[in-house]
N, C-alpha and C positions, 0 to 999 in steps of 0.2 A: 022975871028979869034975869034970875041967875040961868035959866036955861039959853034966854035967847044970847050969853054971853058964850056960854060953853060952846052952841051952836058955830059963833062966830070965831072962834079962837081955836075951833079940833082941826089937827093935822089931820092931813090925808094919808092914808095907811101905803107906802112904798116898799114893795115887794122888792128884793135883792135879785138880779138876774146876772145869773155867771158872763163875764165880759165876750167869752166866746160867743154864747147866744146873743148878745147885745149889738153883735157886729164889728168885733174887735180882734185884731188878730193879736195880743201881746206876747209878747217873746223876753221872758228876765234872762240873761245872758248869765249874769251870776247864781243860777238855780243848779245850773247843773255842773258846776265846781265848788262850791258849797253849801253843808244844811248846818243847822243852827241846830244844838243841842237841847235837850230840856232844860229850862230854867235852872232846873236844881239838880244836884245831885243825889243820890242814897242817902246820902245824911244832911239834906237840906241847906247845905252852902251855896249862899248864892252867889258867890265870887266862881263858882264852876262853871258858870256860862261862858260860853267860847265857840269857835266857830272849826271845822274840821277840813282841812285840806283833801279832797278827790283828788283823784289820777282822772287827767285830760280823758277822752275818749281815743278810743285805737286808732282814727284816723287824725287827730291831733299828734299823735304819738307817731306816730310813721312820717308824718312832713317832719318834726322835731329831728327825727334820726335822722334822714335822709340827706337834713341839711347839715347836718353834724358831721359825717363821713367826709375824713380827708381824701383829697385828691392827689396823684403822686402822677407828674410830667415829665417829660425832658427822660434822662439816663438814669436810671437805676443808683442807687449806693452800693457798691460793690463789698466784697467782707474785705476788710483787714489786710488779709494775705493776698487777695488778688491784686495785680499790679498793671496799670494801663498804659501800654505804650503805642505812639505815635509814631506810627513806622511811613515815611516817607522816601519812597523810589520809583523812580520810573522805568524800569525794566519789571512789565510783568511774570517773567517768571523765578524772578527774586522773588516779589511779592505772594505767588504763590506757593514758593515754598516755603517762606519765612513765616508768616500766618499761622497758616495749621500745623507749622512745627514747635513753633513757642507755644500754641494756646492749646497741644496734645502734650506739653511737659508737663509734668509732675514732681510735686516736692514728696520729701523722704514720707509724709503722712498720708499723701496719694491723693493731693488737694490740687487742683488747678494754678498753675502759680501766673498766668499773663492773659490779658483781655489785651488781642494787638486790633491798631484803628489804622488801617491801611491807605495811603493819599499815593495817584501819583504824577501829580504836580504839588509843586512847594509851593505857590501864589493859591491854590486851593487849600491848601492845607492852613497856611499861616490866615486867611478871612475865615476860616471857619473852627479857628481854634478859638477853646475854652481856657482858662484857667482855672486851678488848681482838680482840671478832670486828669491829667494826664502825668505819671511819677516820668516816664525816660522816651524820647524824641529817637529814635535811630532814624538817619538821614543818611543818603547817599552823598557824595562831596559834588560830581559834578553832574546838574541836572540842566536842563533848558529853563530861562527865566530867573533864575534864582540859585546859586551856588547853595550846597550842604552849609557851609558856615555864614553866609549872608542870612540864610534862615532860621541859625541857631541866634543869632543877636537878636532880629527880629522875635522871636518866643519869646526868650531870655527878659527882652523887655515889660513882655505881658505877664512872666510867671517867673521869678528867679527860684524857684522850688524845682523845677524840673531840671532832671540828669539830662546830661548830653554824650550820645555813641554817635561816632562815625563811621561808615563802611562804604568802602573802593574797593574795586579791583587796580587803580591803577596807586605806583608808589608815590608818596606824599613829602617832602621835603616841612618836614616837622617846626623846624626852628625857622624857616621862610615864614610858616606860617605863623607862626608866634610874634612875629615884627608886624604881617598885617592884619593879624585879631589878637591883640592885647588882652583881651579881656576875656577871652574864650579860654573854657580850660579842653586840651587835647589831648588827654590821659586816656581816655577810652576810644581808640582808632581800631578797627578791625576792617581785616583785606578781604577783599572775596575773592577764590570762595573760601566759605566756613561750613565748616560742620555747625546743623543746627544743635545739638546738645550744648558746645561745647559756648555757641553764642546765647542759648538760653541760661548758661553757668553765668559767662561773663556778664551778662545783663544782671542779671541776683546779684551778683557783687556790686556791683554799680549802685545799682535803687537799696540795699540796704547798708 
């Protein structure tokens, strides 16, 4: 009897076969950024079980940085001492000589002192102006479209940070002008022609 019970009641002997061979493809995602310490430590504490931070793999590591790296658009940040002026006139060969004569002067430490942004129309210029890119506006007074001073209130409006120079050749009746722009300061008027040094001086006083 006790045989024919054991007979009835013996498990079947089931061999352990690795998942792989079984037909299994498994993948533990957390294997390979963490391993599990031994139980114990040197001196048998078993509060010393803990779990150890890896380092991602290298192509983990390369998308992380790559998306990490700032991107820098639009104009540069200029240093400190460089000064960006907005030179607006319609006679190109002002404009060519004003240019590379301001942005070839040089202060007493042999530093470039002006990045000039050249327009020559005022209705181009004023759509495409920025604020607070720009320290000093030199405007010609009388252009097509837009008057030297109808374009300085027009700025004015968008940046009251920026200096204002004027330059003519032709004579300007000062205090007329004062009666029909109130609010314009006309302290920096320069005639053409100029010597460029002497308009890259007067600029430096101006913007500092």
């Amino acid at each position: 009897m006790n045989g024919k019970l054991t007979e009835m009641y013996e498990w079947p002997m089931v061999t352990a076969i690795p998942m792989q061979q079984a037909g299994f493809n498994y993948y533990n995602p957390y294997r390979t950024y963490c391993t599990q310490s031994p139980p114990y430590d040197s001196d048998g504490d078993e509060s010393s079980r803990h779990f150890h931070n890896e380092s991602p793999p290298a192509s983990h590591r390369q998308i992380e940085e790559s998306n990490s790296v700032p991107t820098r658009t639009g104009i540069q940040e200029q240093p400190p001492f460089l000064k960006r002026i907005l030179l607006v006139v319609d006679e190109p060969d002002v404009s060519l000589r004003f240019k590379p004569g301001l942005e070839a002067f040089l202060d007493q430490r042999g530093r470039k002192m002006f990045e000039v942004h050249v327009y020559d129309s005022p209705l181009k210029a004023l759509s495409d102006f920025r604020a607070n890119l720009y320290d000093l506006l030199l405007t010609d007074v009388y252009m097509p479209g837009m008057n030297g001073f109808e374009l300085s209130q027009k700025i004015l409006e968008l940046d009251l940070n920026v200096r204002i120079c004027f330059v003519s050749a032709v004579e300007v009746n000062i205090e007329a002008l004062r009666e029909l722009y109130p609010t314009l300061s006309l302290g920096c008027f320069i005639k053409k022609p100029v010597d460029v040094e002497y308009l890259a001086k007067r600029l430096s006083a101006e913007i500092d």
